[in-house]
GURO-604956 format. One record per atom (N, C-alpha, C): x, z, y. Coordinates in steps of 0.02 Angstrom, whole numbers, m for minus. Example, Ala and Ser with C-alpha at 12.3 -4.5 7.8 and 13.67 -1.06 7.14 Angstrom:
! residues 2
       c1       c3       c2
      660      390     m284
      615      390     m225
      660      390     m165
      642      354     m112
      684      357      m53
      645      394        2
This chain:
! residues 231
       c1       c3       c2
    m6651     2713    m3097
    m6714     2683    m3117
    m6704     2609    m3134
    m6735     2590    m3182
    m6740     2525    m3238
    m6792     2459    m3181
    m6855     2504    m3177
    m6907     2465    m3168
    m6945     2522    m3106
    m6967     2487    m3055
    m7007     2509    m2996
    m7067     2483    m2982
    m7125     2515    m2978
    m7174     2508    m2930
    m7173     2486    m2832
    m7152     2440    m2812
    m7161     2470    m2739
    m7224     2449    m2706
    m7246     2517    m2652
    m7329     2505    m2644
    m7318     2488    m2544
    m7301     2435    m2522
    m7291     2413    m2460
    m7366     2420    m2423
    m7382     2464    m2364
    m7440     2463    m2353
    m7428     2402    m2289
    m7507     2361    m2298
    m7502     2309    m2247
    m7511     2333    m2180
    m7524     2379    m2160
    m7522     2396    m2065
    m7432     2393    m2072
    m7405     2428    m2123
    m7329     2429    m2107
    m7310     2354    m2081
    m7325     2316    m2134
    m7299     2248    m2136
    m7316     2228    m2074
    m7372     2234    m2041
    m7399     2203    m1986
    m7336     2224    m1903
    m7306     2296    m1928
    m7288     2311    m1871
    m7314     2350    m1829
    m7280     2321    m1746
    m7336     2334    m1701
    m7389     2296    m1673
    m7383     2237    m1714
    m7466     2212    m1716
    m7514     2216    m1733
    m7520     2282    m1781
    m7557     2296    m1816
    m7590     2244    m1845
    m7607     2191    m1854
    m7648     2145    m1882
    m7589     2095    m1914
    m7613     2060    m1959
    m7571     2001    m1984
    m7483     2026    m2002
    m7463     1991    m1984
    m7376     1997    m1995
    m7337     1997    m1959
    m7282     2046    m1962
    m7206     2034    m1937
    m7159     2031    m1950
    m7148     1950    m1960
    m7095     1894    m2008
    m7045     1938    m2016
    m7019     1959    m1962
    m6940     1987    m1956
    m6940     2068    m2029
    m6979     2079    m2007
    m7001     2173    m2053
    m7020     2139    m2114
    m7030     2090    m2123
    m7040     2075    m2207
    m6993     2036    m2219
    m6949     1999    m2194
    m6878     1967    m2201
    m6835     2044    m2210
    m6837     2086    m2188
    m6824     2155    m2205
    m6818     2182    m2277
    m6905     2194    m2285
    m6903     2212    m2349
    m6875     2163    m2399
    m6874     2083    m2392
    m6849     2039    m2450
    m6778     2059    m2453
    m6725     2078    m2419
    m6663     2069    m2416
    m6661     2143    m2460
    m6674     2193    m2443
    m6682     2263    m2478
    m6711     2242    m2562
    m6753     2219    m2554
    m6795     2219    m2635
    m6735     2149    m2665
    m6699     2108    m2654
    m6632     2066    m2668
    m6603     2103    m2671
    m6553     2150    m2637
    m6520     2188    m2677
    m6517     2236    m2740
    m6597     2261    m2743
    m6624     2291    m2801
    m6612     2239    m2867
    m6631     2179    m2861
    m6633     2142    m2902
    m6576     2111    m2945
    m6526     2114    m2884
    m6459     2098    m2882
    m6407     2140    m2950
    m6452     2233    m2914
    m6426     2270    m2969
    m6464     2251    m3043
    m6484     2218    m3060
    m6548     2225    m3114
    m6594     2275    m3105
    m6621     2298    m3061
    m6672     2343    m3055
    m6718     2298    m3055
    m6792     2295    m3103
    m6844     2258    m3115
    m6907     2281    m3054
    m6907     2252    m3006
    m6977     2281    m2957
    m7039     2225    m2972
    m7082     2274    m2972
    m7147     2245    m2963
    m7200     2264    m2885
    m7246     2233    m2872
    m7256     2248    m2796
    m7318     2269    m2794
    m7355     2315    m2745
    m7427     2316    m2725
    m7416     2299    m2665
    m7479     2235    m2624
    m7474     2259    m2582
    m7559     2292    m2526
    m7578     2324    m2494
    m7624     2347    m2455
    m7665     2287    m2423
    m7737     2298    m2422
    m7751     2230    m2369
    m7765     2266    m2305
    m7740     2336    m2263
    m7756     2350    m2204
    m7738     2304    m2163
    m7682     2250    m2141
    m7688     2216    m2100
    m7749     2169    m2084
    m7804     2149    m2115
    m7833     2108    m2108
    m7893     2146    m2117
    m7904     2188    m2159
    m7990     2201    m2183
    m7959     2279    m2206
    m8011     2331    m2182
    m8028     2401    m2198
    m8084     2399    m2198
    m8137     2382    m2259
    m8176     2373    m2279
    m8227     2438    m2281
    m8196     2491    m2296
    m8235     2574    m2293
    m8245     2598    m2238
    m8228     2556    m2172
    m8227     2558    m2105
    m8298     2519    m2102
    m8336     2480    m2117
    m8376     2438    m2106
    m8461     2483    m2139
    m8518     2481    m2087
    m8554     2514    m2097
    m8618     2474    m2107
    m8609     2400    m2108
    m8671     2350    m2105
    m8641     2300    m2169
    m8585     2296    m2196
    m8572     2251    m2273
    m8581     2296    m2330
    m8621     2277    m2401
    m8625     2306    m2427
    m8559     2321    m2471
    m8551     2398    m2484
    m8476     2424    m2478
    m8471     2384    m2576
    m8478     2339    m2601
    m8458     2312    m2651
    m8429     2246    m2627
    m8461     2214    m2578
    m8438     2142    m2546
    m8396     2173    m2509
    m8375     2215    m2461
    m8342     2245    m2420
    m8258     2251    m2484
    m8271     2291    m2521
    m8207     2267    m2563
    m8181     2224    m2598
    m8204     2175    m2593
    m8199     2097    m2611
    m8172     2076    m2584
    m8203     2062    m2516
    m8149     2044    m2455
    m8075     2085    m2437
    m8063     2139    m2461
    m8017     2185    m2464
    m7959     2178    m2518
    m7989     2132    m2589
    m7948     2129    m2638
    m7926     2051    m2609
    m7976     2003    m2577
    m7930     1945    m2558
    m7883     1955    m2516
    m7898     1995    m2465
    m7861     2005    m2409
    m7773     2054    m2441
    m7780     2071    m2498
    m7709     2073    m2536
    m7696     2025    m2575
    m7719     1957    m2585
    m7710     1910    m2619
    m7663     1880    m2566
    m7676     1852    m2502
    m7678     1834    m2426
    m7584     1850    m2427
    m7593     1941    m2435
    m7534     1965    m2420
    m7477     1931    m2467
    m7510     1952    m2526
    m7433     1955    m2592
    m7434     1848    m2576
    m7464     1826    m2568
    m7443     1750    m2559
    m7389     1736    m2511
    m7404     1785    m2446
    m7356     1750    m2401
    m7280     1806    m2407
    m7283     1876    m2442
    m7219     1909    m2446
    m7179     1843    m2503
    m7226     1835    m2557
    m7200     1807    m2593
    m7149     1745    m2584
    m7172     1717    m2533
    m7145     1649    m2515
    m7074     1669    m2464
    m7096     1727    m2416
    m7039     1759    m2399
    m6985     1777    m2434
    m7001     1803    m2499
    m6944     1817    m2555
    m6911     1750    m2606
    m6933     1726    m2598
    m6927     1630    m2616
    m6878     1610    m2576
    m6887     1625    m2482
    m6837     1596    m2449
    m6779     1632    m2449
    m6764     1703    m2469
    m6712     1723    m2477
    m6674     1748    m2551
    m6716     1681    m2585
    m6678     1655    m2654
    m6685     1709    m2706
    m6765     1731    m2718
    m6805     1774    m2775
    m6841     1731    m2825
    m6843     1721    m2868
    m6914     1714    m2907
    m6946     1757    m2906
    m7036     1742    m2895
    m7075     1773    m2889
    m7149     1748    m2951
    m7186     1794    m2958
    m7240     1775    m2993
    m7295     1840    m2938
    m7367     1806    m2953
    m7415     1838    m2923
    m7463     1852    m3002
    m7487     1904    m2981
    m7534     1910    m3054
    m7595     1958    m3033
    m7665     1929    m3034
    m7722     1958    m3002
    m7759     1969    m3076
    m7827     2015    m3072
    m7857     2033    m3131
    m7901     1990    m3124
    m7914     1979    m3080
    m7958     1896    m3089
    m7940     1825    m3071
    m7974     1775    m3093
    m7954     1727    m3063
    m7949     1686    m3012
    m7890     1654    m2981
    m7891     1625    m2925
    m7862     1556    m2929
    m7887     1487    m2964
    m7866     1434    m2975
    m7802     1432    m2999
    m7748     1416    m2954
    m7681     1384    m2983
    m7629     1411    m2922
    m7673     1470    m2870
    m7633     1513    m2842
    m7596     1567    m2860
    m7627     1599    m2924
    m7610     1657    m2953
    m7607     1649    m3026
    m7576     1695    m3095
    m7605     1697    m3136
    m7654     1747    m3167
    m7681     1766    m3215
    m7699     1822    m3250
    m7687     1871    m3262
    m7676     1944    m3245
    m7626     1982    m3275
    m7639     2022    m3337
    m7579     2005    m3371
    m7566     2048    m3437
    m7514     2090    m3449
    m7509     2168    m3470
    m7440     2170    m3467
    m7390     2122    m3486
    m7417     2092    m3547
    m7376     2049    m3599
    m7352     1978    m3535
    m7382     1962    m3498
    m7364     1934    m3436
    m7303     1945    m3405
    m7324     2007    m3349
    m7291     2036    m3325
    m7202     2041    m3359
    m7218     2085    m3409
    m7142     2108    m3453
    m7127     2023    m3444
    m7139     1973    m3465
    m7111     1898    m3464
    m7052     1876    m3421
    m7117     1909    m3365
    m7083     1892    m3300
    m7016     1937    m3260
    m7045     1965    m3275
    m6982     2038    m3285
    m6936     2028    m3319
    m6896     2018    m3403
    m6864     1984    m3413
    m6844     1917    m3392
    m6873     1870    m3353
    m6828     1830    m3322
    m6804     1851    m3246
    m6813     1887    m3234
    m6773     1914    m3162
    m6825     1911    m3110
    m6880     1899    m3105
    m6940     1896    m3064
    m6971     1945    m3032
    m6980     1934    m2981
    m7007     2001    m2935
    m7090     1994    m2978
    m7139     2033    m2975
    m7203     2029    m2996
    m7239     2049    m2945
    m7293     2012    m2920
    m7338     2036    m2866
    m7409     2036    m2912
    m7417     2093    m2899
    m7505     2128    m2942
    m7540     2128    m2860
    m7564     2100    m2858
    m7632     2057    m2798
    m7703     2071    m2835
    m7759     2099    m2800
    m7819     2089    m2786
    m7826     2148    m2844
    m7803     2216    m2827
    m7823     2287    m2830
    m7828     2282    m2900
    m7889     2312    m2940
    m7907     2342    m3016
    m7952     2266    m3029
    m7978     2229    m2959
    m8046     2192    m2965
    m8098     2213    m2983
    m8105     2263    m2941
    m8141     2308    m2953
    m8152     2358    m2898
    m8243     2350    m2871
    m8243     2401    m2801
    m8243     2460    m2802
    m8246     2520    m2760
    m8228     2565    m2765
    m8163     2610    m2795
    m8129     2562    m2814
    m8053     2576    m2799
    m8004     2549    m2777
    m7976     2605    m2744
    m7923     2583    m2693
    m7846     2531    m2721
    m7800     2506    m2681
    m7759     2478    m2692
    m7692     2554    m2718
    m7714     2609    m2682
    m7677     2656    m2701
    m7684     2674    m2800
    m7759     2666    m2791
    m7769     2676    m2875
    m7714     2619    m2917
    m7737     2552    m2888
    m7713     2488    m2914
    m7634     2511    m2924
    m7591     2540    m2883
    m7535     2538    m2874
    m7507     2591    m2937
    m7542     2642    m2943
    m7528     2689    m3010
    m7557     2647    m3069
    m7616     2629    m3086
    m7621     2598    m3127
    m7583     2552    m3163
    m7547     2493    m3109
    m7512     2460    m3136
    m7444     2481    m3158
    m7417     2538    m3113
    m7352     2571    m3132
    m7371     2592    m3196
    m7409     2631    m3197
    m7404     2660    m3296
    m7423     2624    m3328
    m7424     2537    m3327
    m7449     2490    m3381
    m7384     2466    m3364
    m7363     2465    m3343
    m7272     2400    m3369
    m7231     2472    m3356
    m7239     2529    m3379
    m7186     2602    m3373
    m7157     2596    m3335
    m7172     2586    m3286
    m7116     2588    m3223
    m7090     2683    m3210
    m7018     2668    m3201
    m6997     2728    m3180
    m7018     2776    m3107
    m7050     2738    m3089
    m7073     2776    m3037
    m7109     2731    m2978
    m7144     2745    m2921
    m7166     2740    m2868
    m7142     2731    m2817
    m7116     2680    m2778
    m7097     2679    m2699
    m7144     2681    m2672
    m7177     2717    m2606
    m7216     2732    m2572
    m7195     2714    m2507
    m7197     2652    m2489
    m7149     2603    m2418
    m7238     2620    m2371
    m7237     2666    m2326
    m7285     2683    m2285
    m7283     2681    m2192
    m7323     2658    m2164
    m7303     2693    m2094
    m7276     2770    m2069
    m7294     2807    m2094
    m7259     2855    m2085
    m7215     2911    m2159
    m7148     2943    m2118
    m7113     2944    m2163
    m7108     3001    m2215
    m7157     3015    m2248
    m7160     3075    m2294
    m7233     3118    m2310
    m7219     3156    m2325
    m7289     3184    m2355
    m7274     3274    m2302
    m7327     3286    m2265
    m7341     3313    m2210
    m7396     3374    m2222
    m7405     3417    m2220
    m7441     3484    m2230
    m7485     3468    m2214
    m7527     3426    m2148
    m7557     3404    m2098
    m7532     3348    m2073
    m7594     3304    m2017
    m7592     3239    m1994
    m7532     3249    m1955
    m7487     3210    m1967
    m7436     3220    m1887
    m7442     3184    m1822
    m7500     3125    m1840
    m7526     3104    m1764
    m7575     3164    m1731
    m7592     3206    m1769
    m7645     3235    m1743
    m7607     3321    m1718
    m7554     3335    m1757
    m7553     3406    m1744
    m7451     3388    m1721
    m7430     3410    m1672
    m7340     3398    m1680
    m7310     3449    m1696
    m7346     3503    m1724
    m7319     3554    m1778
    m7326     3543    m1847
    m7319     3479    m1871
    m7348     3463    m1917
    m7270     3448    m1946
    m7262     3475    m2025
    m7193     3500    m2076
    m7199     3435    m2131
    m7149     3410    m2143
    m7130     3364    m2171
    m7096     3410    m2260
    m7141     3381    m2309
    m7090     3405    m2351
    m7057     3370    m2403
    m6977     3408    m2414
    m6923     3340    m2458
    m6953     3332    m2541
    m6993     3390    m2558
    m7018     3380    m2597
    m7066     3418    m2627
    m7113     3391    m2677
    m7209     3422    m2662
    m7192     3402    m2745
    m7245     3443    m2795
    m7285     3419    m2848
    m7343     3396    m2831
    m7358     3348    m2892
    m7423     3298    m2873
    m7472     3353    m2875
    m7477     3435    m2930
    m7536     3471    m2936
    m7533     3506    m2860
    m7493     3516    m2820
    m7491     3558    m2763
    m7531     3490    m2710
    m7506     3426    m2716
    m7543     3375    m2695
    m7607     3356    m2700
    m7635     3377    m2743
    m7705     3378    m2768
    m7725     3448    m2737
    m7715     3493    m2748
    m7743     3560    m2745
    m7753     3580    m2662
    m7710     3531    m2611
    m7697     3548    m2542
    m7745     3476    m2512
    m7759     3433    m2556
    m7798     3397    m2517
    m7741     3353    m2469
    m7686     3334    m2509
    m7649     3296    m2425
    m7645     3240    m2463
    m7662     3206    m2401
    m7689     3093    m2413
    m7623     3063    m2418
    m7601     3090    m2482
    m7529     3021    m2509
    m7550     2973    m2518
    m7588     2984    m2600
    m7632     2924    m2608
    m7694     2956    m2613
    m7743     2935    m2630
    m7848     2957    m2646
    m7829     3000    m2703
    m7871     3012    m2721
    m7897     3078    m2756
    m7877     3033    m2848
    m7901     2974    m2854
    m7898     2941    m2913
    m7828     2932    m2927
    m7793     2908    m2883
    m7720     2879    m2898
    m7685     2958    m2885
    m7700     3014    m2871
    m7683     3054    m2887
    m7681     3096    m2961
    m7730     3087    m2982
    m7733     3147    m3051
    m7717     3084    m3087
    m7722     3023    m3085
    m7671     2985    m3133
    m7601     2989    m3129
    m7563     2992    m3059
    m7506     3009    m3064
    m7508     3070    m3109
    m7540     3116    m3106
    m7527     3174    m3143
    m7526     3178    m3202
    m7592     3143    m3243
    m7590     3128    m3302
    m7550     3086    m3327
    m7519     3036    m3319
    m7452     2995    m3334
    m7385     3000    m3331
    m7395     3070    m3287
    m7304     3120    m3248
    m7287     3053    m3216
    m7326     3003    m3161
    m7285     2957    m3135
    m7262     2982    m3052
    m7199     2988    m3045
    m7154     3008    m2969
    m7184     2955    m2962
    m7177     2994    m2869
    m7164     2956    m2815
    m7123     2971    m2767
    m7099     2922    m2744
    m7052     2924    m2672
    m7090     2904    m2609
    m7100     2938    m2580
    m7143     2935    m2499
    m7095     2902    m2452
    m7083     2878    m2403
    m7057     2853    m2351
    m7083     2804    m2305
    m7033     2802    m2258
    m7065     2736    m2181
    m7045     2689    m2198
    m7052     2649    m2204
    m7049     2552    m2217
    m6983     2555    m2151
    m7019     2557    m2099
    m6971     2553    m2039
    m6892     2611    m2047
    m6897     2628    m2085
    m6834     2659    m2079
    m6775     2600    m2119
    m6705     2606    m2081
    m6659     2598    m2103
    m6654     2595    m2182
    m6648     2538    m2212
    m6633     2532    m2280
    m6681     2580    m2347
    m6709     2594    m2284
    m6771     2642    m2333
    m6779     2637    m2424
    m6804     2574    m2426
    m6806     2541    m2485
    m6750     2568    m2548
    m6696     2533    m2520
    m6625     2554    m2552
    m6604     2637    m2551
    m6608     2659    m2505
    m6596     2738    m2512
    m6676     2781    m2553
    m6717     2764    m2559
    m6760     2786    m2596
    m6753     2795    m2664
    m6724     2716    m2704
    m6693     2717    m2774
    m6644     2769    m2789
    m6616     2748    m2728
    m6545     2822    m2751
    m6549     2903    m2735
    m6610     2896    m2692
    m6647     2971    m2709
    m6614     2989    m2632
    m6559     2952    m2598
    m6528     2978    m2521
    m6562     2942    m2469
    m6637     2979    m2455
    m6684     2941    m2418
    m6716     2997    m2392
    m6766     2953    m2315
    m6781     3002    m2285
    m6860     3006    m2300
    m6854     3039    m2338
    m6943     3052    m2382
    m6955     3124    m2399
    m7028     3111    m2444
    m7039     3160    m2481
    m7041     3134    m2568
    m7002     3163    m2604
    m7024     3149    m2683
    m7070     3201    m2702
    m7123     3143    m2710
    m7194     3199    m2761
    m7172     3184    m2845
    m7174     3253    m2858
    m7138     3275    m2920
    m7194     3268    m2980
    m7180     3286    m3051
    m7230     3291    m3104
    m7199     3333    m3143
């Protein structure tokens, strides 16, 4: 693969603090996504605002302001991975669909590709800008606008599962699923939207644990401990 999507969910990032960050686990992912870079593999980033705000959790904000606070709260994120990937000697760019002063820029593909040809990681911050869709949508969306070869799916848990595996411990892990069997079974990779777009665009994904061993790097090379959703 040329060019990657990776979709880092923020509870991962957080750890076991579930809230905010854990410096060390995202000094992690920078050293993994540097070697990608190293090879010329072009990554671009999503990242989740669960560490801070789950906004569809909230039953008294109205659920349009409720995702507002949800697209800053990934603004929040991609600022401080970003600066993390800075200290271990990346260029980085942030690019939101709306504006945010002289923290972020605009995004265009014609942007993006820019930045991409100069060796730049790309962070796509603050979702579609737009409520009622998820950062999962955001994350396909943006993959099939700069053709990215595919989807990293850097998650708390490691693969795509028949069933909840906190909930059931007979619960089957599989190495590999089509996105229509993914749709048709109802299992929460991504929402229902960033699903039938994967489908309609034939965009893979690679499922896996953030916390695993080199995850990142063995995902590109396909010798990882995941599930690939197929097209």
């Amino acid at each position: 693969m040329k060019r990657v999507l990776l979709k880092l969910s923020g509870e991962a990032l957080a750890g076991d603090k579930k809230m905010g960050f854990d410096e060390p686990t995202v000094e992690k992912v920078a050293q993994q996504v540097k070697e990608l870079i190293d090879r010329q593999i072009q990554v671009g980033i999503v990242i989740g605002g669960g560490n801070f705000w789950r906004g569809r959790t909230s039953e008294t904000i109205d659920r349009t302001k409720a995702d507002q606070i949800g697209m800053l709260a990934t603004v929040m994120n991609c600022i401080y991975v970003s600066e993390i990937f800075r200290s271990a000697g990346m260029m980085t760019q942030i690019l939101t669909p709306f504006e945010c002063g002289s923290m972020t820029k605009l995004f265009s593909k014609d942007r993006a590709n820019k930045y991409f040809a100069h060796n730049m990681v790309v962070f796509f911050a603050g979702g579609t800008g737009h409520p009622y869709f998820s950062t999962d949508t955001a994350t396909v969306l943006r993959a099939v606008e700069i053709e990215a070869d595919g989807i990293l799916l850097a998650k708390a848990v490691d693969g795509v599962y028949n069933c909840d595996p906190k909930v059931n411990s007979d619960a089957k892990r599989y190495e590999s699923i089509s996105i229509e069997e993914v749709i048709k079974k109802k299992l929460a990779v991504v929402d229902m939207t960033a699903s039938i777009m994967c489908m309609e665009n034939k965009m893979p994904m690679y499922v896996f644990a953030l916390n695993d061993e080199n995850s990142i790097i063995k995902a590109i090379s396909g010798d990882f401990n995941g599930t690939k959703v197929t097209v």
